[in-house]
N, C-alpha and C positions, 0 to 999 in steps of 0.2 A: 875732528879730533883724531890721535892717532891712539891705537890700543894695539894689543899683542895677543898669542897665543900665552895661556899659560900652564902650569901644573898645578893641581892642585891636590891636598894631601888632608890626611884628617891631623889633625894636632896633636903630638906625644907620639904618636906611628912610626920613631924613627927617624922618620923624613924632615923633619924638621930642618931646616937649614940648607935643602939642596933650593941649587939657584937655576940650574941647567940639566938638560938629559944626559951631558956625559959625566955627571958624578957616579962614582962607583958604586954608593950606597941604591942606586937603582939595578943595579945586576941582578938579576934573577926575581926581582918582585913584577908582580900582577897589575898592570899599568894599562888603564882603560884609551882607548882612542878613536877619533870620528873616523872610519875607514876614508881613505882618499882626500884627508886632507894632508896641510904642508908638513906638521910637526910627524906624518906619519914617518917620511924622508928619515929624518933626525931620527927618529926612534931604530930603525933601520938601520943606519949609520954607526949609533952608538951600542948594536948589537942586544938592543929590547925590545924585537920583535918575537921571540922564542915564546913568551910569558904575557906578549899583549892578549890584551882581551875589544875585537872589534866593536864598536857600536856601529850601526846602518845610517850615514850620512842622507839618502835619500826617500825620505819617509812621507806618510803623511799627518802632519802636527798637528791632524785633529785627535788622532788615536795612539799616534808611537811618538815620544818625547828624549830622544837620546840622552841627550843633555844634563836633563833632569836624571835618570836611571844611572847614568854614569854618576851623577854625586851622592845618589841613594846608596850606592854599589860602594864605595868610598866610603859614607858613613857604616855603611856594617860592617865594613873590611871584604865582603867578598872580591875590591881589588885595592892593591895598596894605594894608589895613586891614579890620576886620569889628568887627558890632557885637553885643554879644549879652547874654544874661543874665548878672547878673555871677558867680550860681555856677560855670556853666558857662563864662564866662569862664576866670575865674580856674584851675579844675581842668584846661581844655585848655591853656592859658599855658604851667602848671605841667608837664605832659609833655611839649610841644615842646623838642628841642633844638637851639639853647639855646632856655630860658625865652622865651615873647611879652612885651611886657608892657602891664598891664593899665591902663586910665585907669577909673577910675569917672565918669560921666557925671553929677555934680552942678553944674554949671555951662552947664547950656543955658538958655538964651533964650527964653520962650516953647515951643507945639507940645507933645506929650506929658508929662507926668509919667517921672521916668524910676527913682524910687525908690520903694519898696513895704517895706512892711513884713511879714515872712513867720510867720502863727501856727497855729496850731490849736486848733481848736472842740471842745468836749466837748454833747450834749444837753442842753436846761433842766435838766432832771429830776438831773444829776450836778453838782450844784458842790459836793460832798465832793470828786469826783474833780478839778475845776478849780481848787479851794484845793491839793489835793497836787499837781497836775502845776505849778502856777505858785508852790509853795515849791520842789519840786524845782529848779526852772529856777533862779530865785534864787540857791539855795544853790552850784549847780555853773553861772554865769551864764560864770565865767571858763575855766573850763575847756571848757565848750560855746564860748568862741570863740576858743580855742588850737585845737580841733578844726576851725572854718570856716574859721579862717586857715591852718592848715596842709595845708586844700586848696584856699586861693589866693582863696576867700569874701571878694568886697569887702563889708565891713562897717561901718557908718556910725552915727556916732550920733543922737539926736533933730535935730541941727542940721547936717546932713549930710556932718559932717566925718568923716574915716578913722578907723576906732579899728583900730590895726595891733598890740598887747599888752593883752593883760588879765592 
């Protein structure tokens, strides 16, 4: 599947309707981010590093949870906005009450790449096993992204528009 970095925003905040990091209505507000990752660039670029707020990309996920803390951080307002991966996105969104919600970030300007295509590799030696793992997918394509979507998984197509039902 392919998915995106996104923003995400608490609802009524303002923010409503940004699609991208260089809208203006992000100038000067409190915008959480995974230190070291791509969107960092972008934020950098469009001059909203001044007011980020880091989270530590290198943790250990049995005890530090960025991800989570940044959408916690969002719900209370302690930052207006945060940027993150879009699974993780999407899945933190999706347990806030109410719901964040999520922007997919295919509309940046310039500075990092912010869409990725997510797969997995099999050894040279196995493409019996690469022919069935890639008929499996095929066969069950829709229903593997009734299961991404229904945990909030921005997903995009080749031409980076939202595919939100299969």
């Amino acid at each position: 599947y392919r998915t995106t970095y996104a923003l995400v925003v608490r609802p009524g905040s303002g923010l409503d309707g940004v699609e991208a990091l260089h809208d203006p209505r992000l100038k000067g507000k409190r915008i959480g981010i995974i230190a070291g990752t791509p969107p960092a660039t972008n934020l950098a670029i469009n001059g909203l590093m001044g007011n980020a707020r880091p989270y530590r990309l290198m943790v250990d996920t049995r005890f530090d949870h960025p991800a989570e803390d940044m959408a916690k951080d969002i719900q209370t307002g302690a930052i207006d906005a945060g940027v993150l991966w879009g699974p993780m996105a999407g899945y933190y969104a999706k347990q806030s009450d109410p719901p964040l919600t999520v922007v997919p970030l295919v509309k940046e300007r310039g500075g990092s790449r912010m869409a990725y295509r997510i797969t997995m590799g099999v050894r040279p030696s196995d493409q019996e096993w690469k022919r069935a793992l890639n008929e499996a997918i095929r066969e069950n394509q829709a229903e593997i992204n009734r299961i991404l979507l229904d945990y909030g998984v921005p997903l995009l197509d080749e031409q980076d528009h939202p595919i939100t039902t299969q």
